[in-house]
C-alpha atoms as an extended CHARMM CRD file, in Angstrom:
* protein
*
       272  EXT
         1         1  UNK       CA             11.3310000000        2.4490000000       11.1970000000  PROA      1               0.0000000000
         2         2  UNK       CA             12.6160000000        5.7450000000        8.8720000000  PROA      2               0.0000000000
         3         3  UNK       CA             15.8710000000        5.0660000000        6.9180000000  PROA      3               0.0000000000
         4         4  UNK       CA             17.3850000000        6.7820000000        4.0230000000  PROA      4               0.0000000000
         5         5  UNK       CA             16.7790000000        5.9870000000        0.3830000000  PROA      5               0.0000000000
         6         6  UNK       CA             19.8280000000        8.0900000000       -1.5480000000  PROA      6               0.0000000000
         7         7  UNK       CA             17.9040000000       11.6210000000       -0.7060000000  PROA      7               0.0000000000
         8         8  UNK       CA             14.1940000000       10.2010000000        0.5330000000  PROA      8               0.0000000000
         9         9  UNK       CA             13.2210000000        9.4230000000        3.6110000000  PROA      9               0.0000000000
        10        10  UNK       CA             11.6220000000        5.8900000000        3.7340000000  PROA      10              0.0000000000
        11        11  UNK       CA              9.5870000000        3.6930000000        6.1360000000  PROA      11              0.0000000000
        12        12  UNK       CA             10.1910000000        0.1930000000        5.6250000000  PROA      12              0.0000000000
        13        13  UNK       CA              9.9490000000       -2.8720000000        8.1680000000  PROA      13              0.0000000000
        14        14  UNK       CA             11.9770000000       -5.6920000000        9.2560000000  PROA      14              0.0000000000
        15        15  UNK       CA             14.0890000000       -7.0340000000        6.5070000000  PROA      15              0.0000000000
        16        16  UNK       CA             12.6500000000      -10.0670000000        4.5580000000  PROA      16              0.0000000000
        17        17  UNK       CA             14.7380000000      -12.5500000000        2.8510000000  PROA      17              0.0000000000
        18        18  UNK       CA             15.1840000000      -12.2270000000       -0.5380000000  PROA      18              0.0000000000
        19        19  UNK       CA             12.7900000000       -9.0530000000       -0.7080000000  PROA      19              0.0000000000
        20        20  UNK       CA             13.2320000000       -5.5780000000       -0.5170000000  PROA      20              0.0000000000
        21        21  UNK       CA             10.3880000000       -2.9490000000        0.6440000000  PROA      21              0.0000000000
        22        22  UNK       CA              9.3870000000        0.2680000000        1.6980000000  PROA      22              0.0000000000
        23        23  UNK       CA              6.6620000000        3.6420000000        1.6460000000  PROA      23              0.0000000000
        24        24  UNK       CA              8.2450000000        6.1680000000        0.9110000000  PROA      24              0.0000000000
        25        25  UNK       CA              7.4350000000        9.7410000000        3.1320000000  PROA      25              0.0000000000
        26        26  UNK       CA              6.6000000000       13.6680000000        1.4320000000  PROA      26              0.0000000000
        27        27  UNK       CA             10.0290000000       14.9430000000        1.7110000000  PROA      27              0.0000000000
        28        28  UNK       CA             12.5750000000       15.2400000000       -1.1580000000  PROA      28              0.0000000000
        29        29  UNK       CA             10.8420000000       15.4980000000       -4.1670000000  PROA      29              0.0000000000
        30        30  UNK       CA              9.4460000000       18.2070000000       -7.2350000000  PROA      30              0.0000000000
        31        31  UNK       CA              6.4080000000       19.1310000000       -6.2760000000  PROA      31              0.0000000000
        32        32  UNK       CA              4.8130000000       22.5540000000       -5.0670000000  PROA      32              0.0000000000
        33        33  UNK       CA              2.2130000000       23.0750000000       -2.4990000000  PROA      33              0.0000000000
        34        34  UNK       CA             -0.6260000000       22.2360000000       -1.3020000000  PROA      34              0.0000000000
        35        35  UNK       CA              1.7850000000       18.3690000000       -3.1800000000  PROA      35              0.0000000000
        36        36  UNK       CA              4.9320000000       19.0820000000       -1.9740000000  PROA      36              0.0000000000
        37        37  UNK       CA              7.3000000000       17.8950000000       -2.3340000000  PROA      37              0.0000000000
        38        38  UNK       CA              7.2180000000       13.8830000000       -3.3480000000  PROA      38              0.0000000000
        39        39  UNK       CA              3.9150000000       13.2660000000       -4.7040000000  PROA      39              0.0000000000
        40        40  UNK       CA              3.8010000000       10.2720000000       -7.2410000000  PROA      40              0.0000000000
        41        41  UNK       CA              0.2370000000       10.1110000000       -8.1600000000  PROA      41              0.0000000000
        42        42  UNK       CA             -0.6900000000       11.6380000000      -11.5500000000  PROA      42              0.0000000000
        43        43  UNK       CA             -4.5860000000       11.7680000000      -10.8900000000  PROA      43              0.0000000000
        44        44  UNK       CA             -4.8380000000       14.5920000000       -7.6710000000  PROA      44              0.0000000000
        45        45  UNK       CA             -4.1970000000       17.7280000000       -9.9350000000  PROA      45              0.0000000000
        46        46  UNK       CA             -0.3510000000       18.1980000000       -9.2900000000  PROA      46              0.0000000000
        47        47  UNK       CA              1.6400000000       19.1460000000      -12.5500000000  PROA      47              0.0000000000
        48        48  UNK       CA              2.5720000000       15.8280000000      -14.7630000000  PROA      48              0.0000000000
        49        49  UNK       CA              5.9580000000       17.2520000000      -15.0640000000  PROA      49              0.0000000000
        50        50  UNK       CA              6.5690000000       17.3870000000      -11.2800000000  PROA      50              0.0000000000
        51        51  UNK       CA              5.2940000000       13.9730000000      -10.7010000000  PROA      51              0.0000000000
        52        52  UNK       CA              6.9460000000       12.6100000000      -14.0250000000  PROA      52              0.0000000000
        53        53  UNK       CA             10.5660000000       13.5850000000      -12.0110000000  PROA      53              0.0000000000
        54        54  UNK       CA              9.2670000000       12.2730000000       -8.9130000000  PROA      54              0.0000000000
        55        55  UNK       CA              8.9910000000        8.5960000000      -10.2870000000  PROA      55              0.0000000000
        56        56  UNK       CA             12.2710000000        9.1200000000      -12.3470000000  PROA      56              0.0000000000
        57        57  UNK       CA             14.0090000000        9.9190000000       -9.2240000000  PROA      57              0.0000000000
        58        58  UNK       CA             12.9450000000        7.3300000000       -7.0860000000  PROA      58              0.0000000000
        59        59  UNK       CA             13.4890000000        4.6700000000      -10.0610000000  PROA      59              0.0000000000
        60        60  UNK       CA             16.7460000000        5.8510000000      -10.0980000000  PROA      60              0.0000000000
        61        61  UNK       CA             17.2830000000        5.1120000000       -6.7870000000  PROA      61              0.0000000000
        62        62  UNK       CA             15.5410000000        1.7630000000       -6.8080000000  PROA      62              0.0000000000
        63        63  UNK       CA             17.3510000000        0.7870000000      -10.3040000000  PROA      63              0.0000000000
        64        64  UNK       CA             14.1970000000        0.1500000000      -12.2330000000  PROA      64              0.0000000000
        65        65  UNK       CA             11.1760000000        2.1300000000      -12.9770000000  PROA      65              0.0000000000
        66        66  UNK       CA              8.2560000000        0.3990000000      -11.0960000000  PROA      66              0.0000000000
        67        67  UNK       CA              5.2700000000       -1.1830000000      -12.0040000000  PROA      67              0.0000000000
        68        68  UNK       CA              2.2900000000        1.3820000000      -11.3070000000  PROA      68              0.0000000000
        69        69  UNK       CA             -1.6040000000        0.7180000000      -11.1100000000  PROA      69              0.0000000000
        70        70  UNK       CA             -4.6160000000        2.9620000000      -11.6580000000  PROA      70              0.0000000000
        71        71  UNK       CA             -6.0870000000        2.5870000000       -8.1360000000  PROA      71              0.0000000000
        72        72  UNK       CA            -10.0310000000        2.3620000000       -7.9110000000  PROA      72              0.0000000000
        73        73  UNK       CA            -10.3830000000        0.9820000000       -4.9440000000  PROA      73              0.0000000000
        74        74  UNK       CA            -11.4670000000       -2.5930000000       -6.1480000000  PROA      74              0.0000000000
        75        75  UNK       CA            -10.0120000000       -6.0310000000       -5.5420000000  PROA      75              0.0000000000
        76        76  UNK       CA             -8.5870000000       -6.5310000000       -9.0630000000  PROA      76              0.0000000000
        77        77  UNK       CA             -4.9020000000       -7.9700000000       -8.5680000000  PROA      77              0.0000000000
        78        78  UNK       CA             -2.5770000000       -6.7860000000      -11.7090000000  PROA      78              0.0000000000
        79        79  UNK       CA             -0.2210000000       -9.9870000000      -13.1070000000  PROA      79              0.0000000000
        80        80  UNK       CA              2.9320000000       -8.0970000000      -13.7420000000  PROA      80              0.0000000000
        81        81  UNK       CA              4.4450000000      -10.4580000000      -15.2470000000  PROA      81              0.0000000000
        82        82  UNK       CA              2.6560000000      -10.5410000000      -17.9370000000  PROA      82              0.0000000000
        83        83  UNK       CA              2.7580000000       -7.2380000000      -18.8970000000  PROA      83              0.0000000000
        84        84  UNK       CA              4.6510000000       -5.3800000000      -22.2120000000  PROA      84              0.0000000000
        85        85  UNK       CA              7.8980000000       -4.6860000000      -20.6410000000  PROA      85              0.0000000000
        86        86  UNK       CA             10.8120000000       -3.0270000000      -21.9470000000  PROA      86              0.0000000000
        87        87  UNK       CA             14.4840000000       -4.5780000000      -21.9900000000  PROA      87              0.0000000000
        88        88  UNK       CA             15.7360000000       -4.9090000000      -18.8100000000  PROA      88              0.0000000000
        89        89  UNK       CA             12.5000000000       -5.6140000000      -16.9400000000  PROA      89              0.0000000000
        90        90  UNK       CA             11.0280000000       -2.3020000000      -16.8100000000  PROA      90              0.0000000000
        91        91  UNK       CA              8.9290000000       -0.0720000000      -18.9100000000  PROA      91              0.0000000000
        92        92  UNK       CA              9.6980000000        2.7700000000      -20.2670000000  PROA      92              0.0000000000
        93        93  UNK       CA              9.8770000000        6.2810000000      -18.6690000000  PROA      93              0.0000000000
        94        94  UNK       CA              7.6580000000        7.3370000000      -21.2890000000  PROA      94              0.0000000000
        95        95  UNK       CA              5.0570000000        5.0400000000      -20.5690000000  PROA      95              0.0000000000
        96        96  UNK       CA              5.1650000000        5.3970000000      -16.4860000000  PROA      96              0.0000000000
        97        97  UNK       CA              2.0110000000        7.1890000000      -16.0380000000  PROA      97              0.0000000000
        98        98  UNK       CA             -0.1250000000        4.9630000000      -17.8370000000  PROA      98              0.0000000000
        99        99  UNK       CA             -1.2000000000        1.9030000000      -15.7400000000  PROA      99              0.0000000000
       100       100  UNK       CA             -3.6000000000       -0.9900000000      -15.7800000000  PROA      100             0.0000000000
       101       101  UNK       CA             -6.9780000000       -0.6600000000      -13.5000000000  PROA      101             0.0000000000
       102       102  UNK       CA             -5.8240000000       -2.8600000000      -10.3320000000  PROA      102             0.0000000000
       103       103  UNK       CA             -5.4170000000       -2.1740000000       -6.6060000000  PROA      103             0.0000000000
       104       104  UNK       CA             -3.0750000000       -5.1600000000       -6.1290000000  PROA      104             0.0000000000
       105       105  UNK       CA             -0.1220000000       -6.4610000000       -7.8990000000  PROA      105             0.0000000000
       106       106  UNK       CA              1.4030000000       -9.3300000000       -8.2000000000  PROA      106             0.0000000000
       107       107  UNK       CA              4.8900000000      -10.6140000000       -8.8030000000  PROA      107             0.0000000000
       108       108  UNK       CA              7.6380000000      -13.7700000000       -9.1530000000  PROA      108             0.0000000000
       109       109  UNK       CA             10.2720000000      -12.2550000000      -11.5570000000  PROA      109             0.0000000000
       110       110  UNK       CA             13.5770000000      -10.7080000000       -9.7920000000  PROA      110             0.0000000000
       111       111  UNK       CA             13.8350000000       -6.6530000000      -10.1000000000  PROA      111             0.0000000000
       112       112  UNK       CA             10.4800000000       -6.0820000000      -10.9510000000  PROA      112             0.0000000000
       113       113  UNK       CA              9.0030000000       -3.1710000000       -8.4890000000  PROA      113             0.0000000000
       114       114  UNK       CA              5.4770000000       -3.1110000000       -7.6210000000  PROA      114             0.0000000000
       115       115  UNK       CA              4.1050000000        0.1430000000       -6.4240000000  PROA      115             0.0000000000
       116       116  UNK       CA              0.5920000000        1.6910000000       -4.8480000000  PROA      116             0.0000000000
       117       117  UNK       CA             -0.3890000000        4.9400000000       -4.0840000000  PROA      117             0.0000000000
       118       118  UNK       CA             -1.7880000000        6.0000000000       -0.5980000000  PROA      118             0.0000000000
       119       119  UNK       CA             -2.4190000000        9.0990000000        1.3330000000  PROA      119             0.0000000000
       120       120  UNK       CA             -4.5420000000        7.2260000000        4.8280000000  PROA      120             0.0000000000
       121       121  UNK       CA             -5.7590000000        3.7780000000        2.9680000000  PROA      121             0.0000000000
       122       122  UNK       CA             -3.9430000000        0.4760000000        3.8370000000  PROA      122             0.0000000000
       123       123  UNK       CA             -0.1190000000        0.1470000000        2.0270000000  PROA      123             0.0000000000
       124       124  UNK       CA             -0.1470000000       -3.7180000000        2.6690000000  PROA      124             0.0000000000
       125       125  UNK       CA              3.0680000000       -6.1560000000        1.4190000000  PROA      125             0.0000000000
       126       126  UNK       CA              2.8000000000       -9.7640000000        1.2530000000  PROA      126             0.0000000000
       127       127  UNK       CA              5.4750000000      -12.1810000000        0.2050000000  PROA      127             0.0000000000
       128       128  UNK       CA              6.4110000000      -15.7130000000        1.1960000000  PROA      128             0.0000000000
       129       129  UNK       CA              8.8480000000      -16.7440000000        3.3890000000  PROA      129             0.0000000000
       130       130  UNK       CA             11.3500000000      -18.0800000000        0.8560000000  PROA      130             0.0000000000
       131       131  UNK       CA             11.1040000000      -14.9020000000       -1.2420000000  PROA      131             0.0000000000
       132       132  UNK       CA              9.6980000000      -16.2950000000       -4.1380000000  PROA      132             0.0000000000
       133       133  UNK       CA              7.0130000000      -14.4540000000       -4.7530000000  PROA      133             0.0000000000
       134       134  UNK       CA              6.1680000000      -10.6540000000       -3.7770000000  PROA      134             0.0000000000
       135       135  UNK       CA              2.3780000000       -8.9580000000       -3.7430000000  PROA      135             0.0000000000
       136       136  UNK       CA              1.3940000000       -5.2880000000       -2.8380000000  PROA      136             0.0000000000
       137       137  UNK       CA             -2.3320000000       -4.1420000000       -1.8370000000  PROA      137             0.0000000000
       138       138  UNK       CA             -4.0800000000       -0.1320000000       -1.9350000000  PROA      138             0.0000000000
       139       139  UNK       CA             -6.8390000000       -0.7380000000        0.8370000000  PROA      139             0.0000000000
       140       140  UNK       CA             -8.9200000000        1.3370000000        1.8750000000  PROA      140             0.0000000000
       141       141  UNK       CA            -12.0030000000        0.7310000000        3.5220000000  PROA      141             0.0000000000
       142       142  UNK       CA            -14.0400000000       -0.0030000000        0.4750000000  PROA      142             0.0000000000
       143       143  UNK       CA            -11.4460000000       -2.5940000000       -0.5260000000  PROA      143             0.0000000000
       144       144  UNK       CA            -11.1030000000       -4.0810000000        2.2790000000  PROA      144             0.0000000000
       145       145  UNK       CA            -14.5560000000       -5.0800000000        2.7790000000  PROA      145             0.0000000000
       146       146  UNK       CA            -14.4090000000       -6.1960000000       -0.8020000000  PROA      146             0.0000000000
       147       147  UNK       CA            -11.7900000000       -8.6020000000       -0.8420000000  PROA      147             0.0000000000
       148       148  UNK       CA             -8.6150000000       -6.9140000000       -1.8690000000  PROA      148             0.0000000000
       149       149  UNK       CA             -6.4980000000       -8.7230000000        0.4650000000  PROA      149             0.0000000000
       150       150  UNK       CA             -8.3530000000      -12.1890000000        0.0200000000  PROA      150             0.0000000000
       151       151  UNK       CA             -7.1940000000      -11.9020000000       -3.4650000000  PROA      151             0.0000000000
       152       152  UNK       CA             -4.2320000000      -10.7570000000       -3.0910000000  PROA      152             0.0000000000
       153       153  UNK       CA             -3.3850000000      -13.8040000000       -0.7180000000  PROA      153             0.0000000000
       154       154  UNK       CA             -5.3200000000      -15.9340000000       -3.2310000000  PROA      154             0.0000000000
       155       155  UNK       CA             -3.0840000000      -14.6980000000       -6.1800000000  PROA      155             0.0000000000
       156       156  UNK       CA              0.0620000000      -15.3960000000       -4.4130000000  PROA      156             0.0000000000
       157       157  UNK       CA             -0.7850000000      -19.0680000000       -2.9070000000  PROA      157             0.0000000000
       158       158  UNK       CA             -1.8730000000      -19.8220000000       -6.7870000000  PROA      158             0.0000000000
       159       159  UNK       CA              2.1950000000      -18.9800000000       -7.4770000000  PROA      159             0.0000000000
       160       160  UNK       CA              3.5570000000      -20.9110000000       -4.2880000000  PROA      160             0.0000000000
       161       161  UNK       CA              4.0720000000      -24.1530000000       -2.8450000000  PROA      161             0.0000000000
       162       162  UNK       CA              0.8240000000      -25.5160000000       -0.8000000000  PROA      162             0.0000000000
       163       163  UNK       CA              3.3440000000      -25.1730000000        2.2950000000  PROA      163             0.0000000000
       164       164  UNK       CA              4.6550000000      -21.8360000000        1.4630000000  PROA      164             0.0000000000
       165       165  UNK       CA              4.3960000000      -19.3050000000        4.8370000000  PROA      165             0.0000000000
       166       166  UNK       CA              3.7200000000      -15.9480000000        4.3040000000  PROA      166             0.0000000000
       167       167  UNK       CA              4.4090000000      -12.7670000000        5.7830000000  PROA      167             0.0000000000
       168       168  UNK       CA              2.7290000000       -9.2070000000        5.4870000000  PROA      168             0.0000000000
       169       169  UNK       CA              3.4690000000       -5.7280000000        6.4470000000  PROA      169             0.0000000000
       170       170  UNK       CA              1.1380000000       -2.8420000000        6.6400000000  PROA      170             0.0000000000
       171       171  UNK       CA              2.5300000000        0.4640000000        6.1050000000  PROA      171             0.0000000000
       172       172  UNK       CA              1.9760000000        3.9290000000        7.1240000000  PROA      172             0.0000000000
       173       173  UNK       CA             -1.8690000000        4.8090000000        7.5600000000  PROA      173             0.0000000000
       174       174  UNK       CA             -4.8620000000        6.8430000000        8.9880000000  PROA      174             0.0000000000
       175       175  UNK       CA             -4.6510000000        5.5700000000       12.6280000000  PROA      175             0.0000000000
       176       176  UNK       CA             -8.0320000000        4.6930000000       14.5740000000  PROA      176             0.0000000000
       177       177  UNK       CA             -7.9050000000        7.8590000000       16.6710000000  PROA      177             0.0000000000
       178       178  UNK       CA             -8.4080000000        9.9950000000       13.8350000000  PROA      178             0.0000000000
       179       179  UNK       CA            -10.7260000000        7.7980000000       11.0750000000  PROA      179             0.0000000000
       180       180  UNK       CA            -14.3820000000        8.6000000000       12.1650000000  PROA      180             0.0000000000
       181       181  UNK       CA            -16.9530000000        6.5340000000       10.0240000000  PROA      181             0.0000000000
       182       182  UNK       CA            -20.4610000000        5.9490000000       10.0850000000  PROA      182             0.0000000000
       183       183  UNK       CA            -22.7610000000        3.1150000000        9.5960000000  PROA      183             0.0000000000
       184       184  UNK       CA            -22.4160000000        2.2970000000        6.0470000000  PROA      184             0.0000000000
       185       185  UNK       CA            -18.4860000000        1.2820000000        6.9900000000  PROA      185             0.0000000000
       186       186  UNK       CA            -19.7860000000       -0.3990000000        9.8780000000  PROA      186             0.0000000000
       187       187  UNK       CA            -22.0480000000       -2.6090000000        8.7400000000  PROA      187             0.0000000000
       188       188  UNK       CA            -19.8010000000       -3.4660000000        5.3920000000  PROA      188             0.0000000000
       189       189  UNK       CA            -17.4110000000       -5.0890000000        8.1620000000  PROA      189             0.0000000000
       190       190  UNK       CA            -19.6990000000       -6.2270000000       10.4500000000  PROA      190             0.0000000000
       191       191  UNK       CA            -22.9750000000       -7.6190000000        8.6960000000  PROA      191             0.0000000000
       192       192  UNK       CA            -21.2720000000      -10.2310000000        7.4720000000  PROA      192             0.0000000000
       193       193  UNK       CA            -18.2420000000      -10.9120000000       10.4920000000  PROA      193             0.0000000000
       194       194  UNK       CA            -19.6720000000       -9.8040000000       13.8850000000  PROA      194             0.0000000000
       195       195  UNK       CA            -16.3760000000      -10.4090000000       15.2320000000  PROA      195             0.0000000000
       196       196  UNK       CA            -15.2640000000       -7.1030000000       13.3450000000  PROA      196             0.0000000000
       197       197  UNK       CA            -17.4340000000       -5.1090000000       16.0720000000  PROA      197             0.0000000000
       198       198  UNK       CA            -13.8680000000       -5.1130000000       18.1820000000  PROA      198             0.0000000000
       199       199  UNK       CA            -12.3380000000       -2.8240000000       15.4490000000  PROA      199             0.0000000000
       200       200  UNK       CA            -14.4950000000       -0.1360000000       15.5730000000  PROA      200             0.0000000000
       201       201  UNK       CA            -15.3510000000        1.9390000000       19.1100000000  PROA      201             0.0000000000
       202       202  UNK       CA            -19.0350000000        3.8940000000       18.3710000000  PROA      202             0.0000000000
       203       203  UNK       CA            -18.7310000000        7.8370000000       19.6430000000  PROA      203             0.0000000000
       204       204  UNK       CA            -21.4330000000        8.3100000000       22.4520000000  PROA      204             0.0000000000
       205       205  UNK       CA            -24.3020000000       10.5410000000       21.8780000000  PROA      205             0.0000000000
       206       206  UNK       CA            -24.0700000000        9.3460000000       17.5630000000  PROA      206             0.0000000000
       207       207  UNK       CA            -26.8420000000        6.9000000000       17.8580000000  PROA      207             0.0000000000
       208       208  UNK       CA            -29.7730000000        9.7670000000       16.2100000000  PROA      208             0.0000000000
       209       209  UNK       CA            -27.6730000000       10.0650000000       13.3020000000  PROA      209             0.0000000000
       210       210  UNK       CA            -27.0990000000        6.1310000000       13.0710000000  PROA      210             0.0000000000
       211       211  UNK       CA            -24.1130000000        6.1370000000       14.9480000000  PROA      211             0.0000000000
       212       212  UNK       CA            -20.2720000000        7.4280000000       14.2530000000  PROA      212             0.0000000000
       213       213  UNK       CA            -17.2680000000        4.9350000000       15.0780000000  PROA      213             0.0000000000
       214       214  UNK       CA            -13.2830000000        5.3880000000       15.1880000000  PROA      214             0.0000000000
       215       215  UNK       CA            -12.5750000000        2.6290000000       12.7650000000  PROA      215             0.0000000000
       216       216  UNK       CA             -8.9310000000        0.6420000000       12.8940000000  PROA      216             0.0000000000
       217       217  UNK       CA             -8.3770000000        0.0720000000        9.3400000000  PROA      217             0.0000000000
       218       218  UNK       CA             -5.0480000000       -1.8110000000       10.3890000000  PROA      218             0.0000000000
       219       219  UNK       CA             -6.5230000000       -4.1540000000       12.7880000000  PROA      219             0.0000000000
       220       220  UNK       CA             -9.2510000000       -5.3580000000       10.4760000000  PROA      220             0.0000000000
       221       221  UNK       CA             -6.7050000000       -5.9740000000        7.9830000000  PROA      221             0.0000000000
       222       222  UNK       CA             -4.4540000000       -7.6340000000       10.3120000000  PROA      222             0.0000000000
       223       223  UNK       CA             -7.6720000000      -10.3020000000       11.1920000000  PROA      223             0.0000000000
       224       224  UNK       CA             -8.2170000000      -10.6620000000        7.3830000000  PROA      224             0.0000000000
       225       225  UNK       CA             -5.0340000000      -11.2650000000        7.4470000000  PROA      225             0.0000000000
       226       226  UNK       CA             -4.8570000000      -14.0020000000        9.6560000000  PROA      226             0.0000000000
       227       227  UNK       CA             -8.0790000000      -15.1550000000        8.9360000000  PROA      227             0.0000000000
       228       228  UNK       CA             -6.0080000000      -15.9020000000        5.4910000000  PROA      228             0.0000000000
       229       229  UNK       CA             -3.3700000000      -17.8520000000        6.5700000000  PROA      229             0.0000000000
       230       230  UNK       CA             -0.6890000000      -15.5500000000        6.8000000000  PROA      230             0.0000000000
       231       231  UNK       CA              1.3420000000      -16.2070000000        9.4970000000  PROA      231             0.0000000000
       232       232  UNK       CA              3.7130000000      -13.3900000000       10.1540000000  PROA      232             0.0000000000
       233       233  UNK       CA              1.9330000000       -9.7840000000       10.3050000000  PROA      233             0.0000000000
       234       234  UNK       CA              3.8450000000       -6.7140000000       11.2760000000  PROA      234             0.0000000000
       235       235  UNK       CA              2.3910000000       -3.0980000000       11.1780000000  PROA      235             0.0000000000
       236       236  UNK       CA              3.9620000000        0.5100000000       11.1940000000  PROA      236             0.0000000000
       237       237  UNK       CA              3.2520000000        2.7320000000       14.1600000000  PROA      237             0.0000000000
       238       238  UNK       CA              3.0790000000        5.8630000000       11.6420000000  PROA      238             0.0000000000
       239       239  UNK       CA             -0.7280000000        7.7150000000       11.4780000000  PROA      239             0.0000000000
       240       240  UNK       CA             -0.3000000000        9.2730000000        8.1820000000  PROA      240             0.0000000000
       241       241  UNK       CA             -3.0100000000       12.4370000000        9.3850000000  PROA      241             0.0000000000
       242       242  UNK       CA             -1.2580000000       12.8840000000       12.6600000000  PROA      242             0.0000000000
       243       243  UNK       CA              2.4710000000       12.9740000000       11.1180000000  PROA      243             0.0000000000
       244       244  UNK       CA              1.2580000000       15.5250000000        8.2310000000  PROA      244             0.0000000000
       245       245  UNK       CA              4.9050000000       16.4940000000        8.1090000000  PROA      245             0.0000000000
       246       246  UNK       CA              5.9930000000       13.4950000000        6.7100000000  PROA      246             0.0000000000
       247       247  UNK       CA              3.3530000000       12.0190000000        4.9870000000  PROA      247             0.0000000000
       248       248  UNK       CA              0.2030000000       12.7770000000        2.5210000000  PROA      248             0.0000000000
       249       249  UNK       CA             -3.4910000000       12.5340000000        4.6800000000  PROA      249             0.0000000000
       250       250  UNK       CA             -6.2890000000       13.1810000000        2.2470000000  PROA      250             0.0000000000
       251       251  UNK       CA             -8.0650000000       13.4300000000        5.6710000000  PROA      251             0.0000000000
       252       252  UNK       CA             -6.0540000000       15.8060000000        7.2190000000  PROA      252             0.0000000000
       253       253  UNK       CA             -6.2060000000       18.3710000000        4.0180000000  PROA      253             0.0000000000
       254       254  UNK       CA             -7.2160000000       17.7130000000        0.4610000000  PROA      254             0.0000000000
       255       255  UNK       CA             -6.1510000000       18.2230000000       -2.1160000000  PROA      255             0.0000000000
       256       256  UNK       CA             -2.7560000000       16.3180000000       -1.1080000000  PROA      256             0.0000000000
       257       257  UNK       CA             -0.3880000000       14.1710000000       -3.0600000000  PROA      257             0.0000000000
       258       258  UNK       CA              0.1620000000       10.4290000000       -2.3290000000  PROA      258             0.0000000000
       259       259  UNK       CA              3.2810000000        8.3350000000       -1.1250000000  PROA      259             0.0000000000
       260       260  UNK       CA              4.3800000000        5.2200000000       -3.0650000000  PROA      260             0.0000000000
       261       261  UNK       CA              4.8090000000        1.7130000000       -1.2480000000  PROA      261             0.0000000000
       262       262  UNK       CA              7.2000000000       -0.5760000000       -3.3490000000  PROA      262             0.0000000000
       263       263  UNK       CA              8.1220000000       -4.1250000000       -3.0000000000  PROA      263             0.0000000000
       264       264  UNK       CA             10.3820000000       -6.8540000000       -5.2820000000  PROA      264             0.0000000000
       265       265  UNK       CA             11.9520000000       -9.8660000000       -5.3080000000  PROA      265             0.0000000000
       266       266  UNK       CA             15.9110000000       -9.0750000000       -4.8350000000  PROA      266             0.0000000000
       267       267  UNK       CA             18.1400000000      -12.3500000000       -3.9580000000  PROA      267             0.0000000000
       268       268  UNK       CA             20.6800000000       -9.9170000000       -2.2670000000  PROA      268             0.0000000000
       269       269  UNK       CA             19.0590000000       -9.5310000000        0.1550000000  PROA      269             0.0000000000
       270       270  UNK       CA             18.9930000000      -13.3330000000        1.5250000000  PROA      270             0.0000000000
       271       271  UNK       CA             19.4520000000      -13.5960000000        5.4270000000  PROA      271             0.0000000000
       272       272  UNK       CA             21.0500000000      -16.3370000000        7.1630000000  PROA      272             0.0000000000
């Protein structure tokens, strides 16, 4: 579902106790074209400046400037916890556009905001039940297949009780319809788990050049997923390349800027 952030527009799920979440959309930010307008990531070309106001502005909305990662599309989970932080919880303005090499982050403190860049890979949010701990995951295909969400899990049951449920949501993303791939993404998913063979439907007439699927990212996250442990799993309908309105698809045009997923612990936001 879209709801309003101050002046963004923001995609979020149902509401999880004692966490607060979201991806945020392209609208209402700094940025010129071909970024416009709310394009957080530093690395696509965009002017610093622009994307410098963009992250003010949404950490002024959010109350804290969040915790950002220099995505490689790897499996390394960043402890933010441990990092330098400034008082208060959150580093400095200054210091927002340098981050530490992860695609997954990690949290247990109250008001500290994890965030990942994406523009058609995976936004993914994992947290446990009781809101005790929060995680959020960049993956894309590569990541995926490599583990990003097993460690993710695996970084958050380390924090928890051996009982702790958890929950995930996967945000906005590059929908099967439109995420053509050929054999190399194939047979990372299904070498190794046959079972995968479900999530991808081959294009007739590919087989002389090896073959050419419609891959769904989102389902073979949602059976690593599960295939973790995590009991609750809950998906956006949103295909980032066919809504290029509203959000960022590399895929659709490049170069594009990138929407930010956030996630931390708040205790206000306990249900019943």
């Amino acid at each position: 579902m879209t709801t309003q952030l101050g002046s963004f527009q923001v995609v979020s799920g149902t509401p999880w106790r004692g966490v607060r979440y979201f991806c945020t959309t392209r609208l209402g930010g700094y940025s010129v074209p071909p970024f416009d307008t709310l394009n957080f990531a530093a690395h696509v070309g965009d002017d610093a400046a622009s994307v410098q106001a963009c992250r003010e502005a949404l950490a002024d909305q959010i109350g804290v400037m969040p915790v950002w990662l220099d995505q490689v599309h790897g499996t390394t989970v960043h402890d933010a916890d441990a990092s330098a932080f400034a008082p208060g919880g959150a580093p400095s303005a200054h210091a927002s556009l340098v981050a530490p090499v992860a695609d997954a982050a990690i949290t247990s403190c109250e008001g500290r905001a994890l965030a990942i860049l994406t523009a058609d890979c995976l936004p993914v949010v994992v947290a446990d039940e009781a809101g005790r701990a929060v995680a959020v995951a960049h993956a894309g295909w590569r990541g995926l297949a490599a583990g990003v969400l097993d460690n993710t899990v695996l970084a958050l049951r380390a924090r928890l009780p051996d009982q702790a449920v958890l929950r995930a949501w996967i945000g906005p993303a590059i929908g099967q319809s439109a995420f053509e791939v050929g054999p190399d993404v194939y047979a990372a998913f299904c070498d190794s788990q046959p079972e995968c063979a479900v999530y991808f439907a081959q294009r007739p007439g590919t087989e002389s050049v090896g073959g050419k699927w419609l891959a769904d990212l989102a389902g073979l996250a949602r059976h690593r997923l599960a295939a973790l442990g995590v009991r609750y799993i809950e998906q956006s309908s949103w295909c980032t390349y066919r809504h290029p309105e509203l959000f960022y698809s590399y895929r659709f045009k490049h170069p594009t800027g990138r929407m930010a997923t956030l996630a931390w612990l708040d205790p206000a936001t306990d249900l019943p």
